[in-house]
Backbone as JSON Lines, residues from 0, in Angstrom:
{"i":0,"aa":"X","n":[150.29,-163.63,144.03],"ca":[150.97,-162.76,143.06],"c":[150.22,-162.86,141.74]}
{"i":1,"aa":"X","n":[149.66,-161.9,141.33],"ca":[148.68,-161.73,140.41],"c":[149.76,-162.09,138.66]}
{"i":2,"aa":"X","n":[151.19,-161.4,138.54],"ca":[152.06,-161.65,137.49],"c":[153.04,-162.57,137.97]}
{"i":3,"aa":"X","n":[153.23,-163.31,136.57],"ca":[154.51,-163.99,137.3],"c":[155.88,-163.69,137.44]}
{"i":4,"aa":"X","n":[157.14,-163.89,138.04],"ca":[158.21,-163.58,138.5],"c":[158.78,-163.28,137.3]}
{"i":5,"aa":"X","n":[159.3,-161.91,136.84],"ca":[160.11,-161.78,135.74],"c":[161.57,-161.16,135.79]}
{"i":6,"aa":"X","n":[161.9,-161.12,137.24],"ca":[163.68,-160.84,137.79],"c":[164.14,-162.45,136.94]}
{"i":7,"aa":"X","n":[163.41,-163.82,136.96],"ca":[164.38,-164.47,136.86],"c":[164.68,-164.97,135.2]}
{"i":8,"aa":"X","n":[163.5,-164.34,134.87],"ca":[163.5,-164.61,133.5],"c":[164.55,-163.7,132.76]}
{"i":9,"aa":"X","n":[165.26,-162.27,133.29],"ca":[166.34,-161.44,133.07],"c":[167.33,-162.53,133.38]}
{"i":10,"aa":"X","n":[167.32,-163.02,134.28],"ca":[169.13,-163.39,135.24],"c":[169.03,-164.79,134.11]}
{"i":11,"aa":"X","n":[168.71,-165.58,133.75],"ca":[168.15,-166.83,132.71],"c":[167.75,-166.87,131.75]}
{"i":12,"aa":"X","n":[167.89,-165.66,130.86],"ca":[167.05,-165.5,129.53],"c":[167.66,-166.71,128.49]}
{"i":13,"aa":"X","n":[168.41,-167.92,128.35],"ca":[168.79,-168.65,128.39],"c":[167.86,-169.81,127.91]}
{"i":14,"aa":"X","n":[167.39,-169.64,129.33],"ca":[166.23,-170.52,129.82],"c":[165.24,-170.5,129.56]}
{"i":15,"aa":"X","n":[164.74,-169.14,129.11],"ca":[163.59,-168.35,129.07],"c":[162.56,-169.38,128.64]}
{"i":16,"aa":"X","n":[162.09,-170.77,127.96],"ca":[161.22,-171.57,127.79],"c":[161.15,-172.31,128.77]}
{"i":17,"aa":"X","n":[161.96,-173.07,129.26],"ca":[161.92,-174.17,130.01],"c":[161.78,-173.32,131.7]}
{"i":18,"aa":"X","n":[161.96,-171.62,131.91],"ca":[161.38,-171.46,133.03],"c":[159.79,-170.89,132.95]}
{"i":19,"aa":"X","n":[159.7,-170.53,131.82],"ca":[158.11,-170.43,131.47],"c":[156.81,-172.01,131.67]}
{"i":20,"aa":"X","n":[157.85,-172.76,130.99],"ca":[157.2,-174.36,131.44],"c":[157.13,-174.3,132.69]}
{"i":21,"aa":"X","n":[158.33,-174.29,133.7],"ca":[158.32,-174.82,134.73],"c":[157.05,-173.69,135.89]}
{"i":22,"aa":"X","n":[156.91,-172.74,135.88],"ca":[156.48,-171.31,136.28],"c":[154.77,-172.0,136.24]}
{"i":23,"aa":"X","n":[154.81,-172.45,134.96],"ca":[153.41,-172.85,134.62],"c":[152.76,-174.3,134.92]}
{"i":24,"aa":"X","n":[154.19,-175.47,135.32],"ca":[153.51,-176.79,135.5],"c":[154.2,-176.73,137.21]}
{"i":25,"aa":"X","n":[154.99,-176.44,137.61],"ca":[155.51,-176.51,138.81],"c":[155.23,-175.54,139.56]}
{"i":26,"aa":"X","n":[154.34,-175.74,141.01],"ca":[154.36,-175.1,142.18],"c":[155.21,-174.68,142.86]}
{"i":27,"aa":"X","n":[156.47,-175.25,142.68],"ca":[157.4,-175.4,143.98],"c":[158.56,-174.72,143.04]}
{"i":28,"aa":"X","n":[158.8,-174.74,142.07],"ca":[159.65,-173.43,141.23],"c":[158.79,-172.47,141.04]}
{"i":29,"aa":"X","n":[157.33,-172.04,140.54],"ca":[157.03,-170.85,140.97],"c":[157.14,-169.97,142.1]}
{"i":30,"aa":"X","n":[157.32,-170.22,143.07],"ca":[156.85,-170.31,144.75],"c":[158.38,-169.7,144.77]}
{"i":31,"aa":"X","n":[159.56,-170.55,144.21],"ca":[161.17,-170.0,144.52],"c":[161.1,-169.02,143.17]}
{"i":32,"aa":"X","n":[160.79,-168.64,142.37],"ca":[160.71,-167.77,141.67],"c":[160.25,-166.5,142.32]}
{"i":33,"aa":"X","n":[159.04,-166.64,143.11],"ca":[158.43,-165.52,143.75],"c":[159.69,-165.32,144.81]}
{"i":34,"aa":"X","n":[159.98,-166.16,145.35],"ca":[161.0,-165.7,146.94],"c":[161.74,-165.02,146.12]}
{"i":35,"aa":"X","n":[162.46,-165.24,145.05],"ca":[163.66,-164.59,144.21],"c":[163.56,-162.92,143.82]}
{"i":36,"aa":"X","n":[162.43,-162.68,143.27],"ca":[161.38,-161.56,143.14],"c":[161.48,-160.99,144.65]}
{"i":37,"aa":"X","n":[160.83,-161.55,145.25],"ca":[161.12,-160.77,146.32],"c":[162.18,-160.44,147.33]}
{"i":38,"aa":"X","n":[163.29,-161.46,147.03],"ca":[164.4,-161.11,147.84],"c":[165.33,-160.03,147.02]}
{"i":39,"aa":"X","n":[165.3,-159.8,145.63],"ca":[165.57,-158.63,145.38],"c":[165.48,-157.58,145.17]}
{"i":40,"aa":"X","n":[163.66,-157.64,145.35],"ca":[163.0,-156.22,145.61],"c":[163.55,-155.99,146.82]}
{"i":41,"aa":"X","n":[163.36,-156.76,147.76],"ca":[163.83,-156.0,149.43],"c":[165.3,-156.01,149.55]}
{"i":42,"aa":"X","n":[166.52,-156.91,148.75],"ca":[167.82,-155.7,148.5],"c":[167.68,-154.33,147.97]}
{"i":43,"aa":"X","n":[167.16,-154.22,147.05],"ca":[167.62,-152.84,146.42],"c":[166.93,-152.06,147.53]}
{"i":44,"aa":"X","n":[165.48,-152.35,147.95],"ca":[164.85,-151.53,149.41],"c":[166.2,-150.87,149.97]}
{"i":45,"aa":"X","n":[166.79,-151.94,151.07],"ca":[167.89,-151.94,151.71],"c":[168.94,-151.39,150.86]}
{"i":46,"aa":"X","n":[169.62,-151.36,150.37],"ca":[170.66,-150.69,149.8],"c":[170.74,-149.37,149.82]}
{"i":47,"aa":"X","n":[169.3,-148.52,149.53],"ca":[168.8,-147.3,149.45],"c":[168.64,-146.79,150.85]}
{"i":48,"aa":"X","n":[168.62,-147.75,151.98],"ca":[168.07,-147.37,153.15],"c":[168.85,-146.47,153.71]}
{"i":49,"aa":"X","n":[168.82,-145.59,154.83],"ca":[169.7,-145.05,155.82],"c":[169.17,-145.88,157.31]}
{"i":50,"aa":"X","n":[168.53,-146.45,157.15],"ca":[168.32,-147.14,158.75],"c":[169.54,-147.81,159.26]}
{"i":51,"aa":"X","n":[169.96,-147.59,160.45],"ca":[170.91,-148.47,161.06],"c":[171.29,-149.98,160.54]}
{"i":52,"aa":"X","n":[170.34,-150.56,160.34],"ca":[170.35,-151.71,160.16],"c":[170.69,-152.24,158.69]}
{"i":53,"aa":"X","n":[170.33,-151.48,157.54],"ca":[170.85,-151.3,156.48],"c":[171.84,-152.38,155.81]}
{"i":54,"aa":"X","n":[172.49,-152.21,156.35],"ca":[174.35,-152.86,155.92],"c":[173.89,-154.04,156.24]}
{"i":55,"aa":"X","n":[173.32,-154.34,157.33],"ca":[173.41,-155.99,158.09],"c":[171.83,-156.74,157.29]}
{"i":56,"aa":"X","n":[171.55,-155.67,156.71],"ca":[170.05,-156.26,155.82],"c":[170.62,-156.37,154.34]}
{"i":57,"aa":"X","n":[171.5,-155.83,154.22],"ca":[172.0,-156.1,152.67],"c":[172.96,-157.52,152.46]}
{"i":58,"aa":"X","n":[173.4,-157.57,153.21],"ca":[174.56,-159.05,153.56],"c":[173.77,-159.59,153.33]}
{"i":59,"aa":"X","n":[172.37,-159.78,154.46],"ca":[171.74,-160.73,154.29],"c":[170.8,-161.09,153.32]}
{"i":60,"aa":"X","n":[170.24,-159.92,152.33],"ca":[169.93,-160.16,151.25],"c":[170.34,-160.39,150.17]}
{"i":61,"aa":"X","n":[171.79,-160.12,149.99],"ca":[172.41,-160.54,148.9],"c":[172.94,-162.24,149.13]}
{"i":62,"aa":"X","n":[172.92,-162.66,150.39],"ca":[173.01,-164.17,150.39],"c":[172.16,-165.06,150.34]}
{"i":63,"aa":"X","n":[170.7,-164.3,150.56],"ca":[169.43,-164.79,150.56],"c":[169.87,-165.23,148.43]}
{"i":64,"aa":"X","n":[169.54,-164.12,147.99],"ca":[169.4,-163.83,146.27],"c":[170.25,-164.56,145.86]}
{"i":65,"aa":"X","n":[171.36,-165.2,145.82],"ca":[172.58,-165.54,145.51],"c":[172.27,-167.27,145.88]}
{"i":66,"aa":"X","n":[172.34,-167.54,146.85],"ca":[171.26,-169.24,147.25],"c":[169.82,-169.8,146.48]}
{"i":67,"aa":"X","n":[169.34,-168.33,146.25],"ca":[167.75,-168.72,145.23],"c":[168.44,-168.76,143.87]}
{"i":68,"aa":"X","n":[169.13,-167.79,143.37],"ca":[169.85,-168.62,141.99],"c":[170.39,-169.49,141.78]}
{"i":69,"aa":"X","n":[171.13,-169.93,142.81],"ca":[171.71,-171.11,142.74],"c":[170.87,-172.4,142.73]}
{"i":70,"aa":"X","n":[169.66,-172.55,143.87],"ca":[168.64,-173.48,143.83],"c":[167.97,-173.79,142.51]}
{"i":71,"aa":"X","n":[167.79,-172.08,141.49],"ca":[166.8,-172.14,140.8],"c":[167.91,-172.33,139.0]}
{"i":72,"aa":"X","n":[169.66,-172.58,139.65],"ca":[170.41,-172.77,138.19],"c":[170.21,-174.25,138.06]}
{"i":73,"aa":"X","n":[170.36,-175.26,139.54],"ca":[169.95,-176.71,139.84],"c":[168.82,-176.68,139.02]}
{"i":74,"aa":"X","n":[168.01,-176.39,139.44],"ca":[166.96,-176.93,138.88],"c":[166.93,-176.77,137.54]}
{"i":75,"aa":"X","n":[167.0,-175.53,136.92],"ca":[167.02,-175.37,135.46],"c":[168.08,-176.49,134.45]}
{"i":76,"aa":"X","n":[169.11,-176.42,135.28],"ca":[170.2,-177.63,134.43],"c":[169.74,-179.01,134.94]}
{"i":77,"aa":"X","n":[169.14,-179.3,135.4],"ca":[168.07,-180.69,135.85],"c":[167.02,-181.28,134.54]}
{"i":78,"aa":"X","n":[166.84,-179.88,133.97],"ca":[165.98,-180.16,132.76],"c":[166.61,-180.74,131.39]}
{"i":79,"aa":"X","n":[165.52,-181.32,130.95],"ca":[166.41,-181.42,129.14],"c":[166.66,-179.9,128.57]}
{"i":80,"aa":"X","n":[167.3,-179.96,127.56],"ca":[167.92,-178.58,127.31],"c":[166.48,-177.98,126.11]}
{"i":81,"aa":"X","n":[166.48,-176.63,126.38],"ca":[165.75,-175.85,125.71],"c":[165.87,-176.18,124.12]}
C-alpha cells in the first residue's frame, strides 16, 4: 500500500498522533490499519451490490470492521495518552 490507512485516522481523530506514531514505528498496527481500510472499502462494495450474496457479505463485513476497531481501540488505549 503505497498511502497509509486514513479510514482510521477519521474513526480516531482523537488519536490522530499516537496512530501516526504507531502507523510509522509498528508493523503489526499498520498491517491492522490496512485490514481496517480494507474491510470497509469491501462493505460499502457490498452494500451497493445486487448479487445474491450481498446481505450475507455485509453481516460479515460489518463484523469483520467492528472487531478491527475494537483490536485497534485496545491498542490505542494501551498507549500513554496523546
Amino acid at each position: 500500500m503505497t498511502e497509509k490507512p486514513r479510514r482510521i485516522l477519521k474513526q480516531f481523530q482523537e488519536k490522530s498522533h499516537t496512530i501516526a506514531h504507531l502507523m510509522g514505528e509498528d508493523s503489526e498496527f499498520l498491517a491492522l490499519c490496512e485490514d481496517y481500510d480494507a474491510c470497509v472499502e469491501a462493505l460499502r462494495y457490498w452494500e451497493h451490490s445486487r448479487e445474491p450474496e450481498a446481505k450475507a457479505r455485509v453481516n460479515e463485513y460489518r463484523t469483520l470492521v467492528q472487531e478491527l476497531e475494537e483490536e485497534i481501540r485496545v491498542t490505542l488505549e494501551a498507549q500513554p495518552l496523546d
